[in-house]
Each structure stands twice: as structure tokens, then as C-alpha cells.
N, CA, C and O atoms as a MOPAC input file, in Angstrom:
PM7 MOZYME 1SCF
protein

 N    148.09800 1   145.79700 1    44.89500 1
 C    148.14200 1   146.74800 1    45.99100 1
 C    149.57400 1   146.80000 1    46.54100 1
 O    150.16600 1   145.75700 1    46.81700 1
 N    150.04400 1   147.81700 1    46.67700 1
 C    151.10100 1   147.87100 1    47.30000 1
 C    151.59800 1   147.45600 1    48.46800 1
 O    150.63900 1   146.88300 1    48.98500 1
 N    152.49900 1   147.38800 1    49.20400 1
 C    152.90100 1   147.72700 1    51.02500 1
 C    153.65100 1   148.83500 1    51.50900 1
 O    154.72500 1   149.04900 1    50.94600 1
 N    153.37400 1   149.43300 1    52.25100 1
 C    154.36900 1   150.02800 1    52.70300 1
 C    154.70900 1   150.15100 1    54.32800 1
 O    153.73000 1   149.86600 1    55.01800 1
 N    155.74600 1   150.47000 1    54.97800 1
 C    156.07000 1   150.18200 1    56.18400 1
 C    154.91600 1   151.11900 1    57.37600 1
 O    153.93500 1   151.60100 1    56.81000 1
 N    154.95300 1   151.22000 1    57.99300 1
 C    154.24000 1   152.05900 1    58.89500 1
 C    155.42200 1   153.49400 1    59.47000 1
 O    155.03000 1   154.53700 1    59.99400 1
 N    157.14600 1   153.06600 1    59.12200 1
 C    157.45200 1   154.35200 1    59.75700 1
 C    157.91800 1   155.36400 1    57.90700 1
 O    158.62300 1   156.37200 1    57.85200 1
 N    157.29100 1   154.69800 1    56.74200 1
 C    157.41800 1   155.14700 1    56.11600 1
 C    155.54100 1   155.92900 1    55.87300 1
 O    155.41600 1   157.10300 1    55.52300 1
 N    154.98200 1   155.51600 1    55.99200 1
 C    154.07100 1   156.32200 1    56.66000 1
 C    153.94000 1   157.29300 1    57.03000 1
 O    153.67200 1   158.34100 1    56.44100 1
 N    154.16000 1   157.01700 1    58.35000 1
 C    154.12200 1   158.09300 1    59.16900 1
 C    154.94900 1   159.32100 1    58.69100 1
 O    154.63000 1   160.50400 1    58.81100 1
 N    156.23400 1   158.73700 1    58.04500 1
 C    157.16900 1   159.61500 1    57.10300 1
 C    156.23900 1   160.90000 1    56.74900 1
 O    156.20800 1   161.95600 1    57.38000 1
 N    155.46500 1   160.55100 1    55.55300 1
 C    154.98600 1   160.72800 1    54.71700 1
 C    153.70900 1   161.34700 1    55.33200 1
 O    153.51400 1   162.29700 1    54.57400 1
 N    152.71300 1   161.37200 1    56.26800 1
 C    151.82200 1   161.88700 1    56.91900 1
 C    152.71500 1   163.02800 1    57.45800 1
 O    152.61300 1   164.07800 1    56.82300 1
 N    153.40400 1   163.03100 1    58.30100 1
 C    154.26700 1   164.17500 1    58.71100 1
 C    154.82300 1   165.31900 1    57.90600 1
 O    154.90600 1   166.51000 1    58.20900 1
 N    155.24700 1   164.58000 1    56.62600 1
 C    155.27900 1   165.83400 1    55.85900 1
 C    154.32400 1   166.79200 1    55.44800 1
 O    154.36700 1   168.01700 1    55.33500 1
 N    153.09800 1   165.59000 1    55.17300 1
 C    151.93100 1   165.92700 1    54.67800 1
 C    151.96500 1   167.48000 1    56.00100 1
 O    152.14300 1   168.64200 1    55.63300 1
 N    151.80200 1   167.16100 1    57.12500 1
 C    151.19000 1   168.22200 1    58.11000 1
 C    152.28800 1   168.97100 1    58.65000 1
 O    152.22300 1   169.49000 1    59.76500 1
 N    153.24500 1   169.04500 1    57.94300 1
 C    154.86700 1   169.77800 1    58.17600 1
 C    154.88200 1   170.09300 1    60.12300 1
 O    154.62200 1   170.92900 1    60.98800 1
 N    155.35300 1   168.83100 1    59.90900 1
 C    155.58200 1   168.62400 1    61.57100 1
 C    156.83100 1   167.87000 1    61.70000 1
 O    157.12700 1   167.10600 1    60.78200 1
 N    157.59900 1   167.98000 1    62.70900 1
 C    159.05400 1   167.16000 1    62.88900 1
 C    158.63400 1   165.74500 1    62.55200 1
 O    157.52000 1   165.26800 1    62.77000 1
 N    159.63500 1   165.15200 1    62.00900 1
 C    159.98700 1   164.00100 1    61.45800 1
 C    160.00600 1   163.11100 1    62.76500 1
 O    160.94800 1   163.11900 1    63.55800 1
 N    158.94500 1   162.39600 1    62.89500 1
 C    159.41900 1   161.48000 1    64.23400 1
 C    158.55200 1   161.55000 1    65.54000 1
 O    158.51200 1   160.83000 1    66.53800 1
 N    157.63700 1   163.07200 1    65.04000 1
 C    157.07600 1   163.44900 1    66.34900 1
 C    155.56700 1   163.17900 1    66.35300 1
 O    154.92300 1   163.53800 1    67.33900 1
 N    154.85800 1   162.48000 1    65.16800 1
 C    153.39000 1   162.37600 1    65.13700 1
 C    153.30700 1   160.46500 1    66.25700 1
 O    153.68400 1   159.29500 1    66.18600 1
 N    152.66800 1   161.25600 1    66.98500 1
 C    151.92100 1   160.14900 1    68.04600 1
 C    150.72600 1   159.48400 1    67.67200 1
 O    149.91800 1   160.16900 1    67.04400 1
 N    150.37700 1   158.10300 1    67.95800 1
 C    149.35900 1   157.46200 1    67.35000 1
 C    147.95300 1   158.00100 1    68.23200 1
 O    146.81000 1   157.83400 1    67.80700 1
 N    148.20600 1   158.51900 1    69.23200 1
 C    146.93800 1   160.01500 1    70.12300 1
 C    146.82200 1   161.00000 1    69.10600 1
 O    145.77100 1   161.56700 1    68.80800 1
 N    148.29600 1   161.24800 1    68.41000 1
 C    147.45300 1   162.96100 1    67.32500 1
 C    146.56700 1   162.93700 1    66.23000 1
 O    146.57900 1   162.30700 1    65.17200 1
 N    145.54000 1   164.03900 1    66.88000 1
 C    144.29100 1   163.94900 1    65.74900 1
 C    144.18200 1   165.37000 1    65.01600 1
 O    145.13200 1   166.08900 1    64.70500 1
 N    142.99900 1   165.58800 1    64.83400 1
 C    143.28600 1   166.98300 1    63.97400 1
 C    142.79500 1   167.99700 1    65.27200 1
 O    142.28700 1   169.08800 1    65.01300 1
 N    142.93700 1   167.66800 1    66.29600 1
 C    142.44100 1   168.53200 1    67.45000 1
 C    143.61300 1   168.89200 1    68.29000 1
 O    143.68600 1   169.80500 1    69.11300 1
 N    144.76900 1   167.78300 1    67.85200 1
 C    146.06500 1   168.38800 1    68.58500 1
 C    147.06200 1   168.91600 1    67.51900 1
 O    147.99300 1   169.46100 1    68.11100 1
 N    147.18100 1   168.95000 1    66.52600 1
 C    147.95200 1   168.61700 1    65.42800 1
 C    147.33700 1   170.01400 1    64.88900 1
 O    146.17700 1   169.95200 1    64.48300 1
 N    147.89600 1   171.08600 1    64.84800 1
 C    147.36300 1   172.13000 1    64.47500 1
 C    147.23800 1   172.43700 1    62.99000 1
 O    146.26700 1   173.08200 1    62.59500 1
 N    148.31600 1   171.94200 1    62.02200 1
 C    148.08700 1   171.90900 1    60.72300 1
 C    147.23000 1   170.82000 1    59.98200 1
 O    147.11800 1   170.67500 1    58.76500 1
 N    146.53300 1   169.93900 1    61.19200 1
 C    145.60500 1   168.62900 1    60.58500 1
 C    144.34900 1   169.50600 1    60.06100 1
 O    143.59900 1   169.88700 1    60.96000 1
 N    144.02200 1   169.86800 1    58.79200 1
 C    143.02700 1   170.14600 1    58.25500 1
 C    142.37900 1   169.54200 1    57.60700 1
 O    142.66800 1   168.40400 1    57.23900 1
 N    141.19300 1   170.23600 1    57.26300 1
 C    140.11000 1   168.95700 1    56.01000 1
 C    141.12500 1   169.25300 1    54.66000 1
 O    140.81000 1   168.46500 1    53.76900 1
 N    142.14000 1   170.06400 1    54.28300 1
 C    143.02400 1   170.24300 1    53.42600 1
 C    143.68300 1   168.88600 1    54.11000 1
 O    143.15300 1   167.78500 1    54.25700 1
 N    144.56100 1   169.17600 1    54.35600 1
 C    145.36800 1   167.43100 1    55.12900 1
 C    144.80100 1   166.48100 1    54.83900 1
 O    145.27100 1   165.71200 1    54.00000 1
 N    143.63600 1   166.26000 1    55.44200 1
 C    142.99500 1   165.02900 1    55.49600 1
 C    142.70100 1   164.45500 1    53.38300 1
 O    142.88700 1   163.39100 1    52.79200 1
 N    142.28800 1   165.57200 1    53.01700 1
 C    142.52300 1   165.30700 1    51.40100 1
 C    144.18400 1   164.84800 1    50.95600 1
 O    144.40400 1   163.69900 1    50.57300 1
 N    144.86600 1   165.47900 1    51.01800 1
 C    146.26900 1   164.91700 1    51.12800 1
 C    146.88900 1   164.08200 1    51.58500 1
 O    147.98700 1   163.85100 1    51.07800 1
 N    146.36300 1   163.17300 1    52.90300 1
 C    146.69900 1   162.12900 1    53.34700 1
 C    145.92100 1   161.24900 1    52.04400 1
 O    146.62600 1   160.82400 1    51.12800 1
 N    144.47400 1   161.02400 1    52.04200 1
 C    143.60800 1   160.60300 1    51.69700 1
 C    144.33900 1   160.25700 1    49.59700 1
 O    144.18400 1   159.21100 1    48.96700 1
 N    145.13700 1   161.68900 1    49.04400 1
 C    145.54500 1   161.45500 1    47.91800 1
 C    146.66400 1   160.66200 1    47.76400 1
 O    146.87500 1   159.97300 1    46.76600 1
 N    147.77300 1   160.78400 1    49.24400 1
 C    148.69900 1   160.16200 1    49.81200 1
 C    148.64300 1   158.78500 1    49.72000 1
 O    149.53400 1   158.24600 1    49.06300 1
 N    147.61900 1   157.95400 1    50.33700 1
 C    147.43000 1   156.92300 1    49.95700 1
 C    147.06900 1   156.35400 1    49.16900 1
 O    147.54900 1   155.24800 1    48.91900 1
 N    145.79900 1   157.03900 1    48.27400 1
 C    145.60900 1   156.65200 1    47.06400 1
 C    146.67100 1   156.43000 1    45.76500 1
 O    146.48600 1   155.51700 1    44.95900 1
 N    147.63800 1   157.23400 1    45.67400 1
 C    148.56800 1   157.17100 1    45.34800 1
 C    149.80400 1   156.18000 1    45.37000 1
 O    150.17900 1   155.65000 1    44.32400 1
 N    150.54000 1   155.90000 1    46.79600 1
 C    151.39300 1   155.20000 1    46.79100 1
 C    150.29800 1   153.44200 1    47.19600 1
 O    150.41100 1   152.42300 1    46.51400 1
 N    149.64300 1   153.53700 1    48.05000 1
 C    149.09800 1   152.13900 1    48.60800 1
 C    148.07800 1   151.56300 1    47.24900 1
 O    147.76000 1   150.38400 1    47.40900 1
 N    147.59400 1   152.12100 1    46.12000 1
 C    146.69700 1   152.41900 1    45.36000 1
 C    145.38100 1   151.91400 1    46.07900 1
 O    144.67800 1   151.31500 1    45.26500 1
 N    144.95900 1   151.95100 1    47.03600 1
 C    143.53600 1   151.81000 1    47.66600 1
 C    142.97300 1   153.41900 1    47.69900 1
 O    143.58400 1   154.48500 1    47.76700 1
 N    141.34600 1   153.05200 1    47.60800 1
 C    140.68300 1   154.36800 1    47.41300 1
 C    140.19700 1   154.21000 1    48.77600 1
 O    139.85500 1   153.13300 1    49.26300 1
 N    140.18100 1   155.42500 1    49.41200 1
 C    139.62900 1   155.70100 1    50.42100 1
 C    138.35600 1   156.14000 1    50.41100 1
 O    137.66200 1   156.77300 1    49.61500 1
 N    138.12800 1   155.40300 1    52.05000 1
 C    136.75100 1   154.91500 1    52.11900 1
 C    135.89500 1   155.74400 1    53.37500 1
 O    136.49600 1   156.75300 1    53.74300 1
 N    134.61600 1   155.48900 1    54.07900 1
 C    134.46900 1   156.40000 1    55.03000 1
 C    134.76500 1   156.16500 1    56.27700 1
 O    134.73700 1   156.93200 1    57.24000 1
 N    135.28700 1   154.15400 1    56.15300 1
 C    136.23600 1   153.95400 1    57.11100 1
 C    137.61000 1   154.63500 1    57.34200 1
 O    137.68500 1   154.83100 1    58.55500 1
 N    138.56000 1   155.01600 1    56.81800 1
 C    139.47600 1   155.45400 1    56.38900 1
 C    139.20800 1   157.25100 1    57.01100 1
 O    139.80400 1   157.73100 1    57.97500 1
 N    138.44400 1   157.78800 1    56.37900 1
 C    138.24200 1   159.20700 1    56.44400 1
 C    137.74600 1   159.51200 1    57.98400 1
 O    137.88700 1   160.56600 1    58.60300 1
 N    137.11900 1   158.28000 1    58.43300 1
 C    136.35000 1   158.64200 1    59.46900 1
 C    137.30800 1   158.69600 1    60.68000 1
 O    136.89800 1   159.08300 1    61.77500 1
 N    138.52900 1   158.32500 1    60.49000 1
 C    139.62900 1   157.80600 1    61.43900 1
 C    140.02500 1   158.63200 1    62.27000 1
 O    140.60200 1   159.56700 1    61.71500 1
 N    139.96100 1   158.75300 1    63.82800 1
 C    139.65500 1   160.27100 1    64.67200 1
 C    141.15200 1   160.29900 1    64.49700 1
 O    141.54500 1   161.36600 1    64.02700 1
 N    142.25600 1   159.25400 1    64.79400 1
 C    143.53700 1   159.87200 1    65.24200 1
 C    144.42000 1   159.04100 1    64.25200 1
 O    143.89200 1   158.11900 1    63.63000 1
 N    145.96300 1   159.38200 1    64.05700 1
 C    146.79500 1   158.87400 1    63.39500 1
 C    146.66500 1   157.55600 1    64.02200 1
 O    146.09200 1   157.05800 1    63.05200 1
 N    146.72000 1   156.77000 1    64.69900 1
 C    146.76900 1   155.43400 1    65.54900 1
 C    145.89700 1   155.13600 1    65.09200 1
 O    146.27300 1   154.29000 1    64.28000 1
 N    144.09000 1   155.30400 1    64.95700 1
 C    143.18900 1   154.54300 1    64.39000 1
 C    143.22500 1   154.35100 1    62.57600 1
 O    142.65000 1   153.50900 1    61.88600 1
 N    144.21000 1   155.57800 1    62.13500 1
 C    144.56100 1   155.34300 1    60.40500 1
 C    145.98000 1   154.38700 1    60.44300 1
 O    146.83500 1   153.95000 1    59.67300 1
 N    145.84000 1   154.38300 1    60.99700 1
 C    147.39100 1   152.79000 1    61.31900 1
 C    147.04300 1   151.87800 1    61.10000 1
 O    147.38600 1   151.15300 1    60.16600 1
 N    146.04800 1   151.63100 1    62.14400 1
 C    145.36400 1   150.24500 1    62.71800 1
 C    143.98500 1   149.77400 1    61.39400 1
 O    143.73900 1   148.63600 1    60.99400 1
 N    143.49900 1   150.69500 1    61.09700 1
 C    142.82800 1   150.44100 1    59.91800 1
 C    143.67200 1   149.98400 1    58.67000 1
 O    143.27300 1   149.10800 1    57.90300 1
 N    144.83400 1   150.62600 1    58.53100 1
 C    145.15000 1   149.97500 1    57.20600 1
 C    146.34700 1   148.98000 1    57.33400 1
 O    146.87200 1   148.37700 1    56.39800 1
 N    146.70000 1   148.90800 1    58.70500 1
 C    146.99800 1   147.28100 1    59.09900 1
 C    146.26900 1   146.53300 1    58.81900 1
 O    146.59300 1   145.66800 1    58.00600 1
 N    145.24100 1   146.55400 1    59.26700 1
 C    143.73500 1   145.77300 1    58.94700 1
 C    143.82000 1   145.36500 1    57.64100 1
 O    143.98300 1   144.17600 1    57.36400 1
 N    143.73800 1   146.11500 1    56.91200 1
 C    143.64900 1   146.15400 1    55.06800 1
 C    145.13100 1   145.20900 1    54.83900 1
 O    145.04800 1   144.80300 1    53.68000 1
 N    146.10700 1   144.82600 1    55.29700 1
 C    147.48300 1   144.26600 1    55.27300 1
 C    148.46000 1   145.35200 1    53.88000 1
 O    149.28800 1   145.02500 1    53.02900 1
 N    148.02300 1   146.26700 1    54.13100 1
 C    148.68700 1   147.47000 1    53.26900 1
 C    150.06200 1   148.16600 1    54.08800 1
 O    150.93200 1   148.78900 1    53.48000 1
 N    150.07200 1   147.97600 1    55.29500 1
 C    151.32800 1   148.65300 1    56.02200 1
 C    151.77900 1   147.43800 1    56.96300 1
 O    150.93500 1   146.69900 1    57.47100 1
 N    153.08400 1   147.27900 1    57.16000 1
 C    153.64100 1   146.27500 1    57.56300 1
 C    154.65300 1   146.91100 1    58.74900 1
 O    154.96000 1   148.10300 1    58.74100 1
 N    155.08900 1   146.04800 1    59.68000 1
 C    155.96000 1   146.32100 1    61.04900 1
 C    157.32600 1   147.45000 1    60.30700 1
 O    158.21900 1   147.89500 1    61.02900 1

């Protein structure tokens, strides 16, 4: 399994939802975040499968805001300080 950092992450989620570099808050969900779609959420979801190689789960999917998909895959010891 891989690691990766959390502001490389977030990197990488941000692009996913073409939003400024820097500006996704661990509050934004797909209710503030206007390009957060069930499209997105597949793309995050391939995002990680990809670089972290963990398959996502319905913990994972179920995750209301960027802060609870943090804290979950802190949990997993897949993203680091």
C-alpha cells in the first residue's frame, strides 16, 4: 500500500473538482463544493484506488465532507502529516 501526504491529497482532490489549489476546507462537501458530483466522487474514489492502491469501500464513499475522507484514511495509515 502506498502513502501519501495529506496536502498531496488534497492536491489531487482539488483538481479532481477544479477548484483553487489550496482552497478545499475539511467542512467542504458536495453541498458546498459545486463541482462535487457523483461524477467526482467516482474520480476521487478512482483517485485513490489508483495512487493509495486501496479499493474503496462504503466507509470511504459514505464520507459526508473532505475532513471525514481525511480522517478515514488517516485511520487506514495511508496519508501521513
Amino acid at each position: 500500500m502506498a502513502l501519501m501526504t495529506r496536502a498531496d491529497f488534497q492536491a489531487g482532490v482539488e483538481d479532481i473538482l477544479a477548484v483553487p489549489s489550496g482552497s478545499l476546507k475539511d467542512t467542504d462537501s458536495r453541498d458546498t463544493v459545486e463541482s462535487w458530483s457523483s461524477i467526482a466522487d467516482v474520480q476521487i474514489v478512482t483517485y485513490l484506488s489508483s495512487e493509495l492502491g486501496i479499493e474503496p469501500d462504503a466507509e470511504l464513499i459514505e464520507a459526508e465532507t473532505f475532513g471525514d475522507l481525511v480522517k478515514k484514511l488517516e485511520e487506514r495509515g495511508v496519508l501521513s502529516a
